[in-house]
N, C-alpha and C positions, 0 to 999 in steps of 0.2 A: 504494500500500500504506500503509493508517493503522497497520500495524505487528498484530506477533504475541502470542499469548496462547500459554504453553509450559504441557503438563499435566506429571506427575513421569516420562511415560515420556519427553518430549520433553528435559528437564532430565537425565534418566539416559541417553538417548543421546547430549547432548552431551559428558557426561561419560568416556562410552567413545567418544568419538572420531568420533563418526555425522558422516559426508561428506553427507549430507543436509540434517542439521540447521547441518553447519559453514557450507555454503554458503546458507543462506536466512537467519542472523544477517549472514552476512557480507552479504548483499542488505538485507537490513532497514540494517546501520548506513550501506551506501552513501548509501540512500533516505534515511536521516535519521528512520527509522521508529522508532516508540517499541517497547518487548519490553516485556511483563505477564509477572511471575513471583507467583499466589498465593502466598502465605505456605503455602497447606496444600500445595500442588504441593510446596515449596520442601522442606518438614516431611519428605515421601517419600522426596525424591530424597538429602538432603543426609545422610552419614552420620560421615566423615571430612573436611572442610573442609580440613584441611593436605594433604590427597592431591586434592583435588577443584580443580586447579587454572583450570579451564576453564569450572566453575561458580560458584565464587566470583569470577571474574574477570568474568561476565557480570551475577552479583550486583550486581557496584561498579560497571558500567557507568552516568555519568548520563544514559544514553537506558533504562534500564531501569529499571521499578516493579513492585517487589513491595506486591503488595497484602495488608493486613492482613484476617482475618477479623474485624473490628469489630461493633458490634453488629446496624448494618444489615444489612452482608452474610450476620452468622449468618442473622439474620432473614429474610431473600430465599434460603440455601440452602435452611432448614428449609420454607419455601413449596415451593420447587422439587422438592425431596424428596421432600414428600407428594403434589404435582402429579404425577409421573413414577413415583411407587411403587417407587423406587429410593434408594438407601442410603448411596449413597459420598459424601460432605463433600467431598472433596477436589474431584471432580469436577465436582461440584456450584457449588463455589468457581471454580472454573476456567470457566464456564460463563457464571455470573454477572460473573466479571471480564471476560469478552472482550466480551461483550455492554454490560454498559458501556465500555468504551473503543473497543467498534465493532472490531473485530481478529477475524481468522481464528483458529482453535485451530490450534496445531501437538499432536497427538496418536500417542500407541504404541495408543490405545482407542479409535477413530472411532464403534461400536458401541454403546456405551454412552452418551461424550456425544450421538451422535444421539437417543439414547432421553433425555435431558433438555431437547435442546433441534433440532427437527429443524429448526429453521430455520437452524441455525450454521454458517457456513462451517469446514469440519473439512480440513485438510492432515494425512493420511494419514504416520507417520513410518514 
């Protein structure tokens, strides 16, 4: 496992407690596996940070990278956007992140990322 790519439903079930999602971190940090958290995923999920104890703590993990929507990457959503005739940025970011870093999506919307990128390996939350 070269490690996971979280969308905002994957980050919001960590947040409620998802025994799914607890145990495929908990295998990523055994492996040594890096965790992608887009900045726009992040943007979704994160609403209360002082209550969000589980996601801010996976934030400061240094085996985890949030990635920024920098200029490139706008630039490669907005391609993918209009390749896919779909709308969502965030997803789009998350897509784009996993695929550079080579990692699985962990997703709550398998549906959608497929329809951007059907080659993605998608883990079902």
């Amino acid at each position: 496992m070269s490690g996971v790519t979280l969308d905002a439903g994957a980050l919001i079930a960590l947040d409620r407690n998802d025994r799914k999602v607890l145990v495929l971190l908990a295998r990523a940090k055994e492996l040594g596996a890096r965790v992608t958290v887009p900045a726009t995923a992040l943007a979704q999920a994160i609403r209360q940070p002082a209550t969000q104890a589980r996601l801010v703590r996976l934030i400061r993990q240094p085996t985890t990278d949030v990635s920024s929507l920098d200029v490139v990457d706008a630039t490669s959503v907005g391609i993918l956007l209009r390749a896919s005739r779909t709308r969502d940025t965030a997803d789009a970011h998350v897509v784009i992140c996993a695929k550079r870093a080579k990692q699985a999506i962990v997703t709550s919307d398998p549906d959608d990322l497929a329809r951007l990128d059907p080659s993605a390996t998608l883990v079902p939350i």
